[in-house]
C-alpha positions in Angstrom: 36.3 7.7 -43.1 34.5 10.9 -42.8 33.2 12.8 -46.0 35.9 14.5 -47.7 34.0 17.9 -47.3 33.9 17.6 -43.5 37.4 17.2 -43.2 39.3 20.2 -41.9 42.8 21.2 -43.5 45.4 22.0 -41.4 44.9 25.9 -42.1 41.3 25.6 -41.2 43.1 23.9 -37.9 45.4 26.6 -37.2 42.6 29.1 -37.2 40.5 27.3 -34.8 40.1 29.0 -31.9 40.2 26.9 -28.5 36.6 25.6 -28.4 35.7 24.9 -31.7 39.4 22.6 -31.5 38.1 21.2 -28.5 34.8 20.2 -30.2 36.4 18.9 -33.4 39.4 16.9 -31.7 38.1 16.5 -28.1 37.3 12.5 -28.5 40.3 11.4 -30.5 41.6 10.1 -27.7 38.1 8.3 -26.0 36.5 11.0 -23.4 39.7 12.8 -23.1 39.6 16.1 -24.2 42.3 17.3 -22.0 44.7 15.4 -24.5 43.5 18.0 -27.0 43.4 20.8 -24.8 46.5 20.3 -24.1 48.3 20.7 -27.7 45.8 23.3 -29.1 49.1 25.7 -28.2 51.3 23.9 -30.4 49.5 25.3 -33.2 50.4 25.9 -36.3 49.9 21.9 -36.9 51.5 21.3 -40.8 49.5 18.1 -41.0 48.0 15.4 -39.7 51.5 13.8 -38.0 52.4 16.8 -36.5 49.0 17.3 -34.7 49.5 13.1 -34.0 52.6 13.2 -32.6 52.1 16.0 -30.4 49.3 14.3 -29.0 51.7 11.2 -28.2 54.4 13.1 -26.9 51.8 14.7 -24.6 51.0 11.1 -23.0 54.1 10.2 -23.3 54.9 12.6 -20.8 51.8 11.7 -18.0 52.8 10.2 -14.9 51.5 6.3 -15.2 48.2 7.5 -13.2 47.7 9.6 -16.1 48.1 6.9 -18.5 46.1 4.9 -16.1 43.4 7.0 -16.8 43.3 7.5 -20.3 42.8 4.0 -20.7 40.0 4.0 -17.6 38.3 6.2 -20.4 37.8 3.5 -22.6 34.8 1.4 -22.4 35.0 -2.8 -21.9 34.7 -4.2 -25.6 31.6 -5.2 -26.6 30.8 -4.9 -22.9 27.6 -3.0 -20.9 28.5 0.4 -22.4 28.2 -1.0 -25.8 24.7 -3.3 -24.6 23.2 0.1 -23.7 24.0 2.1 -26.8 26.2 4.5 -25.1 28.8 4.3 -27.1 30.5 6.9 -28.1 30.0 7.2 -32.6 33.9 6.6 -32.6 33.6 3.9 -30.7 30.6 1.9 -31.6 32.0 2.3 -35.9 35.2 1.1 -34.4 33.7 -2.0 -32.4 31.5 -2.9 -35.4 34.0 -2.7 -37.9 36.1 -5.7 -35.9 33.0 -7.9 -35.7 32.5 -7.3 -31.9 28.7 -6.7 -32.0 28.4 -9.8 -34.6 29.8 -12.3 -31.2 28.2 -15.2 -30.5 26.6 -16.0 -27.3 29.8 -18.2 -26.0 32.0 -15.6 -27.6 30.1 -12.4 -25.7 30.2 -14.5 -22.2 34.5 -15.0 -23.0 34.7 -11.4 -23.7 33.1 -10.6 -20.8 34.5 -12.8 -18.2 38.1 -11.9 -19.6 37.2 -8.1 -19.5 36.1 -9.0 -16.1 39.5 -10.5 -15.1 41.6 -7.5 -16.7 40.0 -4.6 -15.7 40.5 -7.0 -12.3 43.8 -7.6 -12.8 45.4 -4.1 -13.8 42.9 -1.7 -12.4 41.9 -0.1 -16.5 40.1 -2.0 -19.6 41.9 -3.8 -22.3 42.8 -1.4 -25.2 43.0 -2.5 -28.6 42.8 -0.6 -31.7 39.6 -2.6 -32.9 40.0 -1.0 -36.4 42.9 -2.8 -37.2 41.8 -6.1 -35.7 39.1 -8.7 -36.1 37.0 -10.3 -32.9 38.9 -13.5 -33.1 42.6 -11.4 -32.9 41.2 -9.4 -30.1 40.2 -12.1 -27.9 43.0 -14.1 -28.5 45.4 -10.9 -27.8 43.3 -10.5 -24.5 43.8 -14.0 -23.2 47.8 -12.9 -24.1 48.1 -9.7 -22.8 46.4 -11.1 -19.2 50.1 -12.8 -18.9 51.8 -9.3 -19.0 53.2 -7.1 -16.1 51.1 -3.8 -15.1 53.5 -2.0 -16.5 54.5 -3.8 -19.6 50.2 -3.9 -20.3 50.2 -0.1 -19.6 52.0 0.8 -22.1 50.7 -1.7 -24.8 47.1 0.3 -23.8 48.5 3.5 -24.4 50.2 2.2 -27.8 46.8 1.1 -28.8 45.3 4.5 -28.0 48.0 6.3 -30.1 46.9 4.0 -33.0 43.4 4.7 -31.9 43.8 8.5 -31.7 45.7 8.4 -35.1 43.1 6.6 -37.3 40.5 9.4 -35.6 42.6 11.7 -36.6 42.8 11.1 -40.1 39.0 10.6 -40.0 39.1 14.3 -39.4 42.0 15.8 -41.3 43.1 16.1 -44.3 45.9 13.8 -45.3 46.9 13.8 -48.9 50.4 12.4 -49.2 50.1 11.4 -45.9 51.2 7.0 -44.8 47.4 6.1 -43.7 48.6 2.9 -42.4 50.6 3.0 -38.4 
């Protein structure tokens, strides 16, 4: 979690104007700022659920190409993104935390051929919230999920992502009171 004094309270949200909320929430869903963009309006946010669900209602709402997308903003686990160091911060404390740069040799070369036959297969990267999973889960739920329908697997991604977004978010805001767990 972020330290306590960098976390913004919802007032110090609400006064935010459009640019500095952009800046603060832009990457809680991964390279998709429009997501935030896109609820700054529904200001005054009471807490951290209120700004989360808006968020989710927003992508509820996209046309599956839009879904589509959000998860083509995601990187491959543990995959060339990662290899490189371009990571984003979120996402390379998320990856770590689930043991994915700790893999194995054999375990980095399953990873990557079964990212391979996803992204393959529906067109997007597997999503998983990586925070609340270890590397063994995750490539067990890959091998699973690579038996589900393109639409049945894009809305497990974008369930993941809402998970995802709302563990950034409390990263970010203050949440006193607030159920840290999804």
């Amino acid at each position: 979690m972020a330290p306590s004094s960098k976390l913004k309270t919802p007032a110090q949200i609400n006064n935010m104007d459009y640019e500095e909320f952009i800046d603060v929430f832009g990457n809680v869903i991964e390279h998709c700022s429009l997501c935030a963009a896109a609820v700054w309006r529904y200001r005054p946010f009471k807490d951290v659920k209120y700004l989360h669900e808006e968020i989710c209602k927003f992508v509820d709402q996209l046309p599956p190409a839009g879904g589509e997308g959000i998860l083509r903003s995601h990187p491959d686990l543990a995959g060339r993104a990662a290899s490189e160091g371009l990571l984003t911060k979120e996402s390379n404390q998320e990856q770590r935390a689930a043991g994915l740069s700790d893999l194995t040799q054999e375990e980095r070369k399953q990873l990557a051929q079964m990212n391979d036959m996803y992204r393959s297969k529906f067109g997007f990267p597997f999503v998983i919230c990586a925070r609340k999973n270890k590397k063994d889960v995750i490539l067990e739920g890959l091998r699973t999920r690579l038996n589900n329908s393109q639409e049945a697997e894009l809305q497990k991604g974008l369930t993941e992502v809402k998970k995802i977004c709302y563990l950034r978010l409390l990263d970010l805001v203050e949440h006193d009171g607030i159920e840290s767990r999804l």
